[in-house]
LOKOLRO-373762 format. One record per residue (C-alpha): x, y, z; residue in one letter. Coordinates in steps of 0.1 Angstrom, whole numbers, plus 5000, padded with zeros to 4 digits. Example, Ala and Ser with C-alpha at 12.3 -4.5 7.8 and 13.67 -1.06 7.14 Angstrom:
<nodes>
512349555078A 513749895071S 
</nodes>
This chain:
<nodes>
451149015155X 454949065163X 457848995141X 460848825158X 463748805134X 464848875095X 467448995072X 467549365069X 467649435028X 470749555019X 472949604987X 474449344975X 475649444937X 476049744917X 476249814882X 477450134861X 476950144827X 473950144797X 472249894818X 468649844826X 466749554848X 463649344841X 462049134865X 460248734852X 458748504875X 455348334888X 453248244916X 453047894928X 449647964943X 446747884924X 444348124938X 444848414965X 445248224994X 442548435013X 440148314993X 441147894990X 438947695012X 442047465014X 445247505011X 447247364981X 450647454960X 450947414923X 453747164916X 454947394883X 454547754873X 455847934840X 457348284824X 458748404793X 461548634788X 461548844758X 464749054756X 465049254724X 468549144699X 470249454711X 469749344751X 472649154763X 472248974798X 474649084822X 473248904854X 470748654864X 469548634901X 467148344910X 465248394942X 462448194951X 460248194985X 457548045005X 456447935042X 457847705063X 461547695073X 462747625033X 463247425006X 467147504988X 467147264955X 464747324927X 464747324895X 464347564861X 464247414829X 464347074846X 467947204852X 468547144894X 470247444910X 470547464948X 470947784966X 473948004972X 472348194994X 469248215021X 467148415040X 464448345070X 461748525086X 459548465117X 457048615134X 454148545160X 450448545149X 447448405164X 449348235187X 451648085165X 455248095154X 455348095118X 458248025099X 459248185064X 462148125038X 463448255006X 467148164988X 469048274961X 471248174930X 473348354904X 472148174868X 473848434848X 475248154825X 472147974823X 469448234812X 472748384790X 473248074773X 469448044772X 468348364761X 464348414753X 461848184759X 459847984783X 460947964818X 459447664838X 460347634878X 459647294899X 460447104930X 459647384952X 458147154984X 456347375010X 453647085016X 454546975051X 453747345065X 450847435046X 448047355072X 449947575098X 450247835076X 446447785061X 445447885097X 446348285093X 446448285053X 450048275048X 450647975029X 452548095000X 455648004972X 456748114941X 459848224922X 461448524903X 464548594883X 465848894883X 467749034850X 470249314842X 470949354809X 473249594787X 471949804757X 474350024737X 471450264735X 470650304770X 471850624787X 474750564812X 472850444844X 473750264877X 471549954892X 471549894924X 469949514935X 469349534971X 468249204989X 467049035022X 463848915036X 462149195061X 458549145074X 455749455073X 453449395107X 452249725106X 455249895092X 458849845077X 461750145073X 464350075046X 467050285036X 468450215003X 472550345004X 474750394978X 473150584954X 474550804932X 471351084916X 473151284890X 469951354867X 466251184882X 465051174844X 464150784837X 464350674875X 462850354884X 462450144918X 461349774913X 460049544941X 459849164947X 457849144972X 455548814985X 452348755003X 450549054995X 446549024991X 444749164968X 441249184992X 443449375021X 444149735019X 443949855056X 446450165059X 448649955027X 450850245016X 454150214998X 456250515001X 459850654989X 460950995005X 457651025019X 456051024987X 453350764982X 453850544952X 451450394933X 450450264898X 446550244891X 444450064886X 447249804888X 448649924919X 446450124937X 448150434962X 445850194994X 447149864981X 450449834964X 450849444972X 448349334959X 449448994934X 450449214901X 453149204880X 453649584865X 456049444843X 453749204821X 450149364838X 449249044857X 446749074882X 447148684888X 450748664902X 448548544935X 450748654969X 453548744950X 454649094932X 456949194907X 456449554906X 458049884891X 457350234897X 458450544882X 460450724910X 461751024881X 459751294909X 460551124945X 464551124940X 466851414937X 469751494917X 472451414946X 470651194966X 472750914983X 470350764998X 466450684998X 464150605027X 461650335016X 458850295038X 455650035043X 452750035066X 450749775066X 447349775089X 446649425084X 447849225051X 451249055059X 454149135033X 457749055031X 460449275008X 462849024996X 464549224967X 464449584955X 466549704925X 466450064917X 467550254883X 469150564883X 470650764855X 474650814865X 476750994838X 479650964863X 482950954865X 484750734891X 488550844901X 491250674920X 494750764924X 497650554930X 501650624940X 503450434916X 507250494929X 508850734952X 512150844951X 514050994984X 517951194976X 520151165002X 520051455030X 516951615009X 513651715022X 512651704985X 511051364973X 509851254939X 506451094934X 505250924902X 501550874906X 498550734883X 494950884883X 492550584869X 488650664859X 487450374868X 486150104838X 482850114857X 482650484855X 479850604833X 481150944824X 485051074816X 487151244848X 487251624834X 490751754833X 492051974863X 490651774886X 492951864917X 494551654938X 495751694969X 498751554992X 498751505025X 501851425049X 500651295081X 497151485077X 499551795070X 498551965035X 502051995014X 501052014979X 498752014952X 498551934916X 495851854891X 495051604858X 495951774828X 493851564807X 490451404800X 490451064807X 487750874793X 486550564814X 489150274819X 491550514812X 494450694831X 496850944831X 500450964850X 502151234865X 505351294886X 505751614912X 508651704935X 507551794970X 509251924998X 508651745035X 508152025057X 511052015086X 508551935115X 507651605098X 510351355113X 511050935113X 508350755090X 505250945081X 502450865059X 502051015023X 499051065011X 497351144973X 493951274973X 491951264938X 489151524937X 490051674967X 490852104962X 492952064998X 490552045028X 488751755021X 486751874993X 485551724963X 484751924929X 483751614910X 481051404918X 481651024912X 480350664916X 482250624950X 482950914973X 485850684993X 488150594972X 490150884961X 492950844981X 496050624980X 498750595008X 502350475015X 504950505047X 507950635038X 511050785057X 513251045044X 516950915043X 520251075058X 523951025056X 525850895083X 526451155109X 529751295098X 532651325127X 536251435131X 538751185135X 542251365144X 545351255124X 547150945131X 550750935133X 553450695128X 557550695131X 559150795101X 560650525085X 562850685061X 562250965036X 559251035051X 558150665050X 554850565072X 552850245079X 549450275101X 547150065110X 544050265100X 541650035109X 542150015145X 542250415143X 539450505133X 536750215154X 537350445184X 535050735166X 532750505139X 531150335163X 527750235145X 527849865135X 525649925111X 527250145086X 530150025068X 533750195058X 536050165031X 539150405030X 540550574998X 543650814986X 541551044967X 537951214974X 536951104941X 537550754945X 535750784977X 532850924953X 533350654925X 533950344951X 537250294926X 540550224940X 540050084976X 542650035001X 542949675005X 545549665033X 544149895060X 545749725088X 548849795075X 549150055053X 552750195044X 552750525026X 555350785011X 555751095013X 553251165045X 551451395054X 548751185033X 544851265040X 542950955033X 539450945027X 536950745045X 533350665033X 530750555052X 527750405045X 524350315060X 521250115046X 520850415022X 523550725020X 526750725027X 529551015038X 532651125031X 535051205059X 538851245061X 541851255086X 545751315080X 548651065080X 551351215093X 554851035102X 557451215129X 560551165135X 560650855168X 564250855188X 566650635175X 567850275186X 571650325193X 573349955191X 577150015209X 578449695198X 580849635171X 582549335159X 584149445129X 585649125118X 583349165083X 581848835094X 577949045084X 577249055120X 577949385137X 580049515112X 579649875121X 578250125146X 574350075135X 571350335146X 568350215138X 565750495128X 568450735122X 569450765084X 567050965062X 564951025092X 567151305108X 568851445080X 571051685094X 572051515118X 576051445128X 577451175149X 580951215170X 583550915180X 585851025207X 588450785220X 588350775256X 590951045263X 588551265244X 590351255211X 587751285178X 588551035158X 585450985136X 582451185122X 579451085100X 576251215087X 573251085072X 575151065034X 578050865053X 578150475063X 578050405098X 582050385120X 582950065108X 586450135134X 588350345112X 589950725122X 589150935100X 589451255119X 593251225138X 595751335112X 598351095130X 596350785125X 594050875094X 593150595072X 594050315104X 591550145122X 591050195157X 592449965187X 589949765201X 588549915230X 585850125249X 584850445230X 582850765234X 579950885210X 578051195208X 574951195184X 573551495173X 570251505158X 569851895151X 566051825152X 564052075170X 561951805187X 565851655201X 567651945213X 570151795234X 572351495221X 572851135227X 575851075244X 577250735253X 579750445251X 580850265227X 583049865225X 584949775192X 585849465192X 587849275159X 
</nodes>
């Protein structure tokens, strides 16, 4: 006998909570099928379900089974369901390849809106592979549903319903994960199990942690499938079993896990569903980062955070339960809950941590719940892995600040600048990126308040001036400044005058000169060298008059070629413009 291929039993759902689990359901065989001299299915079978008025029905699992390759739509009630789910089995025996189903469906809202009562399942159709399976004694079906149900009065517990359709040849390993064993007291293991026979018990054991389990006389330690139902006494539930054992001695306080094991030396069995009851008075923690908040040019960051217990917690999350944070697997902080928080509560908190300088660019931030630093847990809970809670962040910087030198421009009088600062200052920002905006003040800078709106052509008096430049990236910005300073550019002589008073060339013009240089003085000689005319900066400019030869004071001057000599007494200009002169009237 060889088994080729099933569905390994596995969890499928977990309850925490004052729940408990009952099993109902019935054989569609009407006699063991090692003792029928032919083979034959009923076409009906019944239960009753008698839940007490304090027992609430929290979920309703249909499974049914039998040989052949499967039948998915039956009915309960008269009431058709077809299944959600399915499982196979096959094996070799004799020489032949035998085939074996069983399928699932959720009837929570059924049997709720149900309640107690009779329970009658049909249309289960297995005919067609009877005869093949008559030939080694395996022709089989039936039906179970199994219930979870809520109870104020229970004690906080956790169900596990584990599911799948594994074959026993001679024996079958199953490890049942997930558990949680705070206290043993009131554990319970259930089994639906089919084909057992009630006239085989060659090496039939039934063990959990290496401990036998049995039941007697119901479910004797040498035959534990064997057609009963512990949960009504039945010894008639032919090739089917709906059993529970008391597992309050086989299962430790801690346990996460339970080996389930079955050896068989002849009788052919199949686990299709095994739900297990386990007092868990637990808490069940997870943290979350609500916000973080990064200052500019800070390693210091501000977390808000949430610790939730869980609403399918069974116990409160004592207070000081640490928690631990992590920056790229680097410990940098702990903290703790300063509370009790009862079961679908939570509790906030907010802690300021420093990023240690070797963390650079994005890094991962990490909040532990339960965890004292090094990975270790003080607190145990319904789930182990999932105390942590994550998020990529990158600490933010200002935009590298520079020197940009002072910018110049001729003095236009009185001190008197325009500069184009724009074009100044994209020689040393250089980043696309970041944006400027220049002020006259640092604390408009600050403020963003009182922008210069004509960069390109700023005029400005008195200079020096230090403008202020901020600059700003995706999340900081700097404040920089350079000086505007004017100095004093060489004058444009214009040696024409046509002093007719016709507005055009009226008088000896300089441009740049007047309330630029001050101090300075400006000569007319005639061309035998004789001054005629002297001005400075409070003066007009030499319209033609002498002003300067007693003989001819208050005349005009001839027209003619003359000679000037422009003194700036500027210490950048030491030595004076000379040059000529034409008056023309």
């Amino acid at each position: 006998m060889s088994s080729l291929f099933g569905q390994d039993v596995s969890l499928y759902q977990q309850f925490n909570g004052r729940f408990d689990f009952t099993f109902i359901g019935n054989t569609l065989n009407p006699m063991e099928n090692t003792f029928q001299t032919q083979p034959n299915i009923l076409s009906t079978s019944e239960a009753s379900l008698n839940l007490s008025a304090n027992d609430s029905i929290v979920k309703a699992y249909l499974y049914w089974a039998g040989s052949g390759t499967g039948d998915f739509d039956v009915k309960l009630n008269n009431i058709s369901f077809q299944a959600e789910r399915t499982f196979s089995h096959q094996r070799i025996s004799s020489g032949l390849t035998l085939d074996y189903f069983s399928a699932f469906v959720d009837i929570t809202d059924y049997v709720s809106e149900t309640g107690n009562g009779s329970y009658v399942f049909s249309d289960l159709d297995v005919s067609s592979f009877l005869a093949q399976h008559f030939i080694v004694k395996t022709n089989f079906a039936g039906w179970a549903i199994i219930i979870i149900y809520k109870n104020d009065n229970l004690p906080l517990n956790q169900i596990n319903v584990y599911d799948g359709l594994q074959g026993v040849p001679q024996e079958l390993q199953i490890t049942l994960n997930s558990l949680n064993v705070i206290d043993d007291v009131g554990a319970k293991i259930g089994f639906l199990a089919w084909e057992g026979d009630v006239g085989i018990a060659v090496n039939e054991t039934l063990t959990i942690n290496g401990s036998i389990l049995s039941n007697p006389p119901l479910n004797p330690a040498n035959n534990a499938f064997n057609g009963t139902n512990s949960f009504t006494g039945s010894t008639t539930l032919y090739n089917m079993d709906l059993d529970v054992y008391d597992i309050q001695n086989n299962i430790q306080p801690g346990d996460s896990s339970a080996e389930i094991a079955l050896t068989s030396g002849q009788d052919f069995v199949m686990i299709n569903a095994v739900v297990t009851k386990l007092n868990s008075q637990v808490p069940d923690a997870v943290i979350e980062t609500d916000s973080v908040t990064l200052n500019c040019d800070s390693r210091f960051i501000t977390v808000d955070y949430t610790v939730y217990n869980l609403a399918t917690a069974t116990n409160p999350l004592p207070s000081e339960t640490p928690i631990a944070i992590y920056a790229n697997d680097i410990l940098i902080g702990t903290t703790e809950t300063t509370t009790i928080i009862e079961i679908g509560a939570s509790e906030s908190g907010t802690i300021v941590i420093q990023i240690p300088i070797e963390i650079e660019g994005e890094f991962t931030l990490t909040f532990v719940v339960d965890d004292i630093g090094n990975g270790t847990g003080i607190v145990s809970e319904i789930d182990e892995t999932n105390n942590s809670d994550e998020i990529v962040i990158e600490l933010i910087f200002s935009p590298e600040t520079i020197s940009i030198p002072d910018l110049f421009s001729c003095n236009e009088g009185l001190s008197l600048g325009t500069f184009d600062l724009i074009t100044h200052v994209e020689e040393f920002i250089t980043n696309s990126a970041e944006e400027i905006a220049f002020y006259e003040s640092e604390n408009d800078a600050f403020l963003l308040q009182n922008q210069i709106l004509n960069p390109t052509n700023y005029s400005i008096q008195p200079t020096p001036k230090t403008i202020y430049i901020r600059i700003e990236n995706e999340d900081c910005f700097s404040i920089i400044s350079f000086d505007l300073k004017t100095r004093n550019c060489p004058p444009t002589i214009y040696n024409f005058i046509s002093a007719n008073n016709d507005g055009f060339n009226d008088n000896f013009f300089i441009d740049g000169l007047k309330d630029i240089f001050l101090n300075y003085e400006l000569f007319v000689y005639n061309r035998w060298g004789v001054l005629l005319w002297t001005g400075r900066n409070n003066d007009p400019f030499w319209q033609g008059e002498v002003t300067e030869r007693k003989s001819f004071q208050g005349g005009n001057a001839p027209e003619g070629t003359y000679y000037y000599v422009l003194e700036l007494n500027d210490p950048d200009y030491l030595a004076p413009f000379v040059g000529y002169l034409y008056l023309t009237r």
